[in-house]
C-alpha positions as CSV (number, residue, x, y, z in Angstrom):
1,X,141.8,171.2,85.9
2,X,140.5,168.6,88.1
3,X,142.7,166.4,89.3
4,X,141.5,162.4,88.8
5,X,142.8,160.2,91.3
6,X,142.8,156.1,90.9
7,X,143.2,154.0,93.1
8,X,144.1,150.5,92.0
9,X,142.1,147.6,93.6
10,X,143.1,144.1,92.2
11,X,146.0,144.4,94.9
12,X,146.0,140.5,96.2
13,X,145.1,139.9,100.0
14,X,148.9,138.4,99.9
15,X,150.4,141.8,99.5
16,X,148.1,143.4,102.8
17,X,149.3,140.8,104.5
18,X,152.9,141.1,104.3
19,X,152.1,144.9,104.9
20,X,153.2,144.4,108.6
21,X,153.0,148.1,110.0
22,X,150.1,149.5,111.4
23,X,149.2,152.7,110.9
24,X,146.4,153.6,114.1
25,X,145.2,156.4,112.6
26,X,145.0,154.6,108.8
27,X,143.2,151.7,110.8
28,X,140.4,154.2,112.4
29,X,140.1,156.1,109.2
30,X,139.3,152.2,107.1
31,X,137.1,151.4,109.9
32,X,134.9,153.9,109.4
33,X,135.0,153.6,105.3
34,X,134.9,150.1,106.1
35,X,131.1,150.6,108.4
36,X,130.0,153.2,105.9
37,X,130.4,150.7,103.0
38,X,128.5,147.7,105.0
39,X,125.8,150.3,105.2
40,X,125.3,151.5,102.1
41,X,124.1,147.9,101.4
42,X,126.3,146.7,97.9
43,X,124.5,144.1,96.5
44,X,125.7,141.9,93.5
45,X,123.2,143.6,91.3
46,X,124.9,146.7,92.1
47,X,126.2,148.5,88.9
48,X,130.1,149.5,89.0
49,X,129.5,153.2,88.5
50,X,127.0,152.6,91.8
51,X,129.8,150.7,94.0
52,X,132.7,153.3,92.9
53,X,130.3,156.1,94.1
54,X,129.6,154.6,97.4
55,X,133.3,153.9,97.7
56,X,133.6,157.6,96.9
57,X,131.0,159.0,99.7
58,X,132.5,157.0,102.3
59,X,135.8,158.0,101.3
60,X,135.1,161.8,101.4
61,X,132.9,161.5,104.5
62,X,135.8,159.4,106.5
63,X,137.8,161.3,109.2
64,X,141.1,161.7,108.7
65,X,141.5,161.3,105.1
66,X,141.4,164.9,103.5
67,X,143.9,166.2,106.4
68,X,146.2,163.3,105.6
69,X,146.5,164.6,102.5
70,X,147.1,168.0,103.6
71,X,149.5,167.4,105.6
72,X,151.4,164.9,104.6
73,X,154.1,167.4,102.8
74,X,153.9,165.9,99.2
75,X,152.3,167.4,96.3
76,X,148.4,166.8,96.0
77,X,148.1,164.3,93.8
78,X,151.0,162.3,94.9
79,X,149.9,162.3,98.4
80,X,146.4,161.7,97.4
81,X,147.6,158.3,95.5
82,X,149.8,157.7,98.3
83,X,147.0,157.7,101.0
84,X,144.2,156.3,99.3
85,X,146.8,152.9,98.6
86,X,147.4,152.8,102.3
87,X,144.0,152.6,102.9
88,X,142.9,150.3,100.4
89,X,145.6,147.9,101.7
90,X,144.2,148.7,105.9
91,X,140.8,147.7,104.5
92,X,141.8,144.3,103.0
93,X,144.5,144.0,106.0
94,X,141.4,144.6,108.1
95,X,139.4,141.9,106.5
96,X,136.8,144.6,105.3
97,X,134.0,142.0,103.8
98,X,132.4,145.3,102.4
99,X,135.4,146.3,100.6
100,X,136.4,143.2,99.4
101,X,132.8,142.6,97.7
102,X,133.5,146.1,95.8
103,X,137.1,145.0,94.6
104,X,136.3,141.4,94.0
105,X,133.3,142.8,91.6
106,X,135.3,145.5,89.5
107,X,138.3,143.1,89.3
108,X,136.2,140.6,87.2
109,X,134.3,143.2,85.7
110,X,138.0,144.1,84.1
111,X,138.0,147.5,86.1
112,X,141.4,148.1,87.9
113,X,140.7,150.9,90.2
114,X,138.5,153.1,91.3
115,X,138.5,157.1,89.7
116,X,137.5,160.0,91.5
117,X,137.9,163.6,91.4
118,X,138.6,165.4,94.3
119,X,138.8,169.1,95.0
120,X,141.4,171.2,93.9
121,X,142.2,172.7,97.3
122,X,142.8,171.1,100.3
123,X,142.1,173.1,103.1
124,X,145.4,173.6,104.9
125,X,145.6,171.8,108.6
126,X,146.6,174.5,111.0
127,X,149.0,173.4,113.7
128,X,148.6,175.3,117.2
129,X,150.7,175.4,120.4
130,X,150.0,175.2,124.1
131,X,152.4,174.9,126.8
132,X,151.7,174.0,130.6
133,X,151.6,170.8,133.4
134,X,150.7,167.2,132.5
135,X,148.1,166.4,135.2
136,X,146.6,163.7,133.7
137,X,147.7,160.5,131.4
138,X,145.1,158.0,130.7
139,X,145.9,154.6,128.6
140,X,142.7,153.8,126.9
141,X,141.9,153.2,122.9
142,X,145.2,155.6,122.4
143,X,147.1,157.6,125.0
144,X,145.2,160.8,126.8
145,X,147.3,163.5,127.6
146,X,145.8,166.5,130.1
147,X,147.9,170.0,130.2
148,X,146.8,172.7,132.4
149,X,148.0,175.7,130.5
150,X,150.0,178.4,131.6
151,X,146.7,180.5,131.1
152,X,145.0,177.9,133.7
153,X,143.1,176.3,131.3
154,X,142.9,172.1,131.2
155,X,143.0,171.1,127.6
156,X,142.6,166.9,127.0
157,X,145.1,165.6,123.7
158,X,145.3,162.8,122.2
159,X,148.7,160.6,121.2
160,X,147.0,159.0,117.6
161,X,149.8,159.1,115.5
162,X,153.9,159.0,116.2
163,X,155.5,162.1,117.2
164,X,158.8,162.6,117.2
165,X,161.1,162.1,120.3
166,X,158.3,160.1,121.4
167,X,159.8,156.6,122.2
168,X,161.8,158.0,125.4
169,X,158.4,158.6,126.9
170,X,155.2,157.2,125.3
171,X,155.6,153.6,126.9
172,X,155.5,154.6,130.7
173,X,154.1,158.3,129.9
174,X,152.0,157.8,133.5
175,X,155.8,158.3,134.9
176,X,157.8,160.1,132.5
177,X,155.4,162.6,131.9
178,X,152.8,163.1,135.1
179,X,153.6,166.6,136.5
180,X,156.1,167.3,133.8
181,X,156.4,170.6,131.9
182,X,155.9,170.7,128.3
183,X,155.9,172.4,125.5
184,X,153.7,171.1,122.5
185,X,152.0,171.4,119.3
186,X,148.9,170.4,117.4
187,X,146.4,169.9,114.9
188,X,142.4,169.5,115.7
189,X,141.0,166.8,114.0
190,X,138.1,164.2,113.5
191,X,138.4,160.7,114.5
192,X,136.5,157.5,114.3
193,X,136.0,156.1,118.4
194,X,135.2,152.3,117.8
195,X,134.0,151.5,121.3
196,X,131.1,154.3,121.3
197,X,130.7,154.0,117.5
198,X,130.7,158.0,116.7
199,X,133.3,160.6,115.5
200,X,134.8,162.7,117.9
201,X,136.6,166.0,117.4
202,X,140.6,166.0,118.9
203,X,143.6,167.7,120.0
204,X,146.2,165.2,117.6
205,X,149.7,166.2,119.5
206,X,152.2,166.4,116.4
207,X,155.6,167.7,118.9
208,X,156.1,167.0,122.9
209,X,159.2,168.0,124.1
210,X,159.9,168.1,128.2
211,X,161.3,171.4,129.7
């Protein structure tokens, strides 16, 4: 059976905004909905079966969103709720005018969410290791982290989202972790880079731990 996942939009812009945490890789992940929406061009003669679908395809095209899922440890359709929520609530926090259009349209058209099926299987994320030097940090968009592997390869990762044990060294990682040995895990993923407007492929670090 396909699963048929809504997600409710007459949430008021009062409840983003006491939604004080901020979720990086939620925020990427609603910008790029967020761009993909203002491009599909909504107008207000736009049907509501035509909006929902265009909500859909950038949903579903988004980076991030289908490995959230699948990762996230919680069955599929809960996490799937879950997820899509958050990121109805980034895109209001975020002030998406595209979105808001959509919602604000529905929500007097008496519709309360949006409904979509999604696939039955979610393509598991697999989680690899690498081990080896720090010989590079660079504090950009979102921490950079350069490991020269014991194999004598350089592979570049990314710090997106919070990893555990991280606060003893993510605020002066330039120090705490330059020249360092460590020992880490991760997943490769696609994410949204605002500041050259395309989608990038990345090693996301899930565990750092110094030797």
């Amino acid at each position: 059976m396909k699963k048929i996942i809504t997600f409710l939009v007459t949430i008021t812009l009062f409840t983003a905004a006491t939604t004080h945490a901020q979720d990086t890789s939620m925020h990427a992940t609603a910008t790029a909905v967020c761009d993909c929406l203002t491009k599909a061009n909504i107008s207000d003669k736009s049907s509501e079966q035509e909006m929902q679908q265009a909500f859909i395809t950038c949903l579903m095209s988004a980076p991030g969103f289908m490995s959230k899922i699948a990762s996230s440890g919680q069955d599929y359709e809960t996490a799937a709720q879950e997820i899509g929520t958050q990121l109805v609530l980034e895109m209001m926090k975020s002030n998406c005018a595209a979105f808001t259009k959509i919602a604000g349209a529905m929500a007097a058209g008496g519709s309360n969410g949006f409904e979509m099926e999604l696939p039955q299987q979610v393509q598991t994320v697999k989680t690899e290791s690498a081990e080896g030097i720090v010989t590079k940090i660079e504090e950009k968009d979102f921490t950079y982290i350069t490991v020269k592997t014991t194999a004598g390869r350089e592979l570049n990762f990314i710090y997106y989202t919070y990893v555990p044990g991280s606060d003893e060294w993510i605020k002066n990682a330039a120090i705490q972790l330059k020249n360092k040995n460590v020992s880490l895990t991760y997943v490769e993923t696609e994410v949204y880079q605002p500041k050259i407007k395309q989608f990038a492929h990345v090693r996301e670090i899930k565990t750092l731990s110094i030797k």
